[in-house]
N, C-alpha and C positions, 0 to 999 in steps of 0.2 A: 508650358512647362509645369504649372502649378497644378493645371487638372490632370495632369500622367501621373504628377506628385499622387496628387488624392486617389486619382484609382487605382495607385501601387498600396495604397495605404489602404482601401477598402478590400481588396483582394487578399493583403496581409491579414486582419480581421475575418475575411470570409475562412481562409486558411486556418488561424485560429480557431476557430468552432467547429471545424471538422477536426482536429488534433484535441480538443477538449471533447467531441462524442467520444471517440475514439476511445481514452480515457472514463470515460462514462461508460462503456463495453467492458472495459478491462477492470474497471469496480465491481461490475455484478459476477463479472467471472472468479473474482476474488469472492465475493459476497456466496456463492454458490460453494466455492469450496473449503469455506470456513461455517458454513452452516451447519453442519454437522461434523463435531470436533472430533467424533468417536472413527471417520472415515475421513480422513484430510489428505487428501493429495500433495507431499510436500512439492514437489518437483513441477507440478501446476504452478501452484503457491510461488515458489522462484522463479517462473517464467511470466508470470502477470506481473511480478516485480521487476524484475527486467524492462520487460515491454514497456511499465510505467515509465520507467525511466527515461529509456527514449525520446517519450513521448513530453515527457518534461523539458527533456535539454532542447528538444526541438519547438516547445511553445517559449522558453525564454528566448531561442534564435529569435523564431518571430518579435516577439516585444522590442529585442534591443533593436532590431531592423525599423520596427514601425518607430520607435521613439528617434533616432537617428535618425530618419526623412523626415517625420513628423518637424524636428528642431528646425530644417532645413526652409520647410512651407510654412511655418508657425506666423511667422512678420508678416505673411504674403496673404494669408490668409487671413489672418486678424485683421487686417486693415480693407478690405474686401471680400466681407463674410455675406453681401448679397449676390455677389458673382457666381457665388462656389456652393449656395444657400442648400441644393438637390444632394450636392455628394455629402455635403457636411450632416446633411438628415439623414441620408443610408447608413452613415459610419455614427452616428448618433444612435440607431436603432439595432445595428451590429455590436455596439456597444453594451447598450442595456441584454440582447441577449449573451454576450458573454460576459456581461455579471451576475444574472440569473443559473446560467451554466458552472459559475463559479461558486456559487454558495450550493448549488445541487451538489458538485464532486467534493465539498468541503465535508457538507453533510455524509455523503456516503464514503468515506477516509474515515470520519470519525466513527463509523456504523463498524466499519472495519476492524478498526483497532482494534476497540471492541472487542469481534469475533475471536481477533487474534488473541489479544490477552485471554479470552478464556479457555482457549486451544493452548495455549504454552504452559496457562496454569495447571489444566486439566494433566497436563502432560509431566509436570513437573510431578503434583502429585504421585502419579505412578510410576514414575521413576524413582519415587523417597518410598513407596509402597514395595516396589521390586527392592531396594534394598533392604529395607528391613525384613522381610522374606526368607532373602539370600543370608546375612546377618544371624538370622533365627537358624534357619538350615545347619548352616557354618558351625554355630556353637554347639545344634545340636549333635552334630559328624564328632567335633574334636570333643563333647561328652562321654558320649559314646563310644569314643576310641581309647578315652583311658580306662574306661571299665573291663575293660579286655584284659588288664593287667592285677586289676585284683581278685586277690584269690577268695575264698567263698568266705562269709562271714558268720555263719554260724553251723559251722562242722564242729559236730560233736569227736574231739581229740581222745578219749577214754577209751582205754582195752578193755 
């Protein structure tokens, strides 16, 4: 019963670090389309977002899944940790690689933002640039549209 435990719980883990490459895919594809602010594909950009997402709700499923059994085998295991010694090394070494996996996609989120903030700011920009543009235009249209109405200013009136 306890070893089915532990290889539902190494499997959970092995699951885990495919759903975290995964995630690791979906960063560089973010990372590629914020690399150049001047060409951003928003509609990319929303669909790696998306995907993240997913992809998140489904590595929390995992956890709450492995923490739930994990509670289950915790007493069974502790108390006969040289019976179980092999699985508890595998899921010890599945471990450390998705905490090395966790600090890589921490890292490339934060590379991210990043990209993003200067993509919004860049974009902000020119959108306060096109208004004042339009602004400038505008005053100059309604200048020029009252000059239409005055009549000339220095006509000689004299017979």
């Amino acid at each position: 019963m306890v070893s089915t435990c532990l290889d539902m719980l190494e499997d959970s883990l092995v699951k885990k670090i495919e759903v975290m490459k995964k995630i690791v895919e979906e960063n560089e594809k973010q990372k590629e389309i914020l690399n150049d602010p001047e060409e951003v594909n928003l509609n990319a950009f929303d669909k790696t977002l998306d995907e993240k997402g997913v992809l998140v709700d489904e590595l929390l499923k995992l956890d709450d899944g492995f923490q739930s059994l994990f509670d289950r085998v915790k007493a069974e295991v502790g108390q006969n940790k040289e019976n179980y010694k092999d699985q508890i090394g595998r899921m010890q070494e599945l471990i450390k690689e998705i905490s090395g996996m966790s600090a890589s996609i921490e890292a490339a989120e934060y590379r991210n933002k990043k990209l993003a903030e200067n993509y919004f700011s860049a974009e902000r920009k020119r959108m306060n640039q096109s208004k004042q543009v339009s602004a400038a235009a505008f005053n100059y249209y309604k200048t020029m549209s009252n000059f239409q109405n005055i009549p000339p200013q220095f006509l000689d009136n004299k017979n």
